[in-house]
C-alpha positions in Angstrom: 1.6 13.8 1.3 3.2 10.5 2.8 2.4 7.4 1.1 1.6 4.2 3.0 0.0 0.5 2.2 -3.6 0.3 2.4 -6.6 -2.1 1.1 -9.8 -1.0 -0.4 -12.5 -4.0 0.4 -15.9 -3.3 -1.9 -18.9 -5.1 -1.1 -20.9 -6.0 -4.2 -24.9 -5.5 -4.0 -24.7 -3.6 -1.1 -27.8 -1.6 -1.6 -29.6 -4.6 -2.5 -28.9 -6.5 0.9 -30.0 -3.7 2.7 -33.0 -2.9 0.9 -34.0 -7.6 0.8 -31.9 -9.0 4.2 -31.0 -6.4 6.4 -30.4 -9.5 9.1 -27.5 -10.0 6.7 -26.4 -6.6 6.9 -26.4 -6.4 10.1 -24.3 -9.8 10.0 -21.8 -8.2 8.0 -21.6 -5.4 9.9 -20.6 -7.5 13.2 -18.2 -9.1 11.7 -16.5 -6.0 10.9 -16.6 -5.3 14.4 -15.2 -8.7 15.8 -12.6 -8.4 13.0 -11.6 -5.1 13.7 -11.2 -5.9 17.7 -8.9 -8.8 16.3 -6.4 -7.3 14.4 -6.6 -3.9 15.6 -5.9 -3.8 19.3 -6.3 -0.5 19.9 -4.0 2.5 19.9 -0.9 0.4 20.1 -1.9 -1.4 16.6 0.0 -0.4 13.1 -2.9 -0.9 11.4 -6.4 0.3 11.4 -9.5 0.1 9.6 -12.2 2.6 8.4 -15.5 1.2 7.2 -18.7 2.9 5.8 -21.8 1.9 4.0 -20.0 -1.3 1.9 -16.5 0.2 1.5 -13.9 -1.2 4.0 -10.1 0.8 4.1 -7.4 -1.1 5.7 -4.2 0.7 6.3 -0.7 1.0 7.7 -0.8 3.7 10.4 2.7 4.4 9.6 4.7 5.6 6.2 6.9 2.7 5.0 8.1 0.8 2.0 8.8 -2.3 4.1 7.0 -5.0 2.5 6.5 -6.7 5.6 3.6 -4.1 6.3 2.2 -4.9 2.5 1.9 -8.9 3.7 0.1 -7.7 6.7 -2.4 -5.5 4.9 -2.7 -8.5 1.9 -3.1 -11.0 5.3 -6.0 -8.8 7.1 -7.6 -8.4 4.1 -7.8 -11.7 2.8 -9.4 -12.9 6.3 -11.9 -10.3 5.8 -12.5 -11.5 2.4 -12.8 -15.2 3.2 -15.2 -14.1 5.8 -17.2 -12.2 3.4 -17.4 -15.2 0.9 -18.0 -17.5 3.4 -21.2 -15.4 3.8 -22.4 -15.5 0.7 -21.5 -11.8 0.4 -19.1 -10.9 -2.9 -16.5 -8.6 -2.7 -13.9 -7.0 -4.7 -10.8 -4.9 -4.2 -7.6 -3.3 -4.5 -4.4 -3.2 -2.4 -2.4 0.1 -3.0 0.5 1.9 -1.9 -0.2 5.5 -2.0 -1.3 9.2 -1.0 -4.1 8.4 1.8 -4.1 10.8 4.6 -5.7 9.5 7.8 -6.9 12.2 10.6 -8.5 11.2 14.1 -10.9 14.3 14.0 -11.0 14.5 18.3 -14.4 16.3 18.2 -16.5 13.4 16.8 -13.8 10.2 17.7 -14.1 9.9 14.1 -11.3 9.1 11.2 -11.1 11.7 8.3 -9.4 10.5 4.9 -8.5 11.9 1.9 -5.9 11.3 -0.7 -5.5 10.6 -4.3 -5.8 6.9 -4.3 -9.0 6.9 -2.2 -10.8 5.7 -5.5 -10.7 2.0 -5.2 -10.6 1.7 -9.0 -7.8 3.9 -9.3 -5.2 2.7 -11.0 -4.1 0.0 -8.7 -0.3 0.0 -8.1 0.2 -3.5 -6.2 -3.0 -5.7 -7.4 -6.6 -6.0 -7.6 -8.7 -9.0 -6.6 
């Protein structure tokens, strides 16, 4: 497996906004979109972004070292977590370089990943915040 720079972003009390302000949710969930259309201009980006339920991956399409690719993860997912606080909406994470596989699965237009740093509170090699 190759390794690459990714961000884990957690939102905390997820299951309790969607069970009290769904509105918010749905909020949330928008601004993933318009964030994602920002950064990520389609296939010609280096970077992409999986989300689901309150966990957001960031990555680095390609395998590198260059730490010019970790201050662009660290930049995208600051914004997203200065957009999350400035809803009111707490988040925690972790920005790794490591083992994450990312496959486009053609069937479904969907993103698979696995790997062994896919736990967000696995050992964190660069820096939790």
């Amino acid at each position: 497996m190759k390794k690459r720079f990714f961000a884990f972003i957690d939102i905390l009390g997820f299951e309790r906004l969607c069970q009290t302000e769904p509105d918010k949710v749905s909020r949330i969930l928008k601004k993933f979109v318009s964030s994602q259309s920002h950064f990520f201009q389609g296939e010609q980006s280096d970077y992409g972004m999986i989300y689901f339920s309150d966990t957001i991956i960031i990555y680095y399409k390609h395998h590198s070292q260059d730490q010019l690719y970790l201050m662009d993860v660290c930049h995208i997912a600051h914004k997203l977590t200065i957009d999350m606080l400035s809803m009111d909406v707490p988040v925690r994470g972790v920005i790794n370089y490591g083992e994450l596989n990312i496959e486009p699965n053609n069937q479904t237009g969907m993103e698979l990943f696995w790997g062994r740093e896919v736990d967000p509170l696995f050992k964190p090699l660069i820096g939790q915040f």
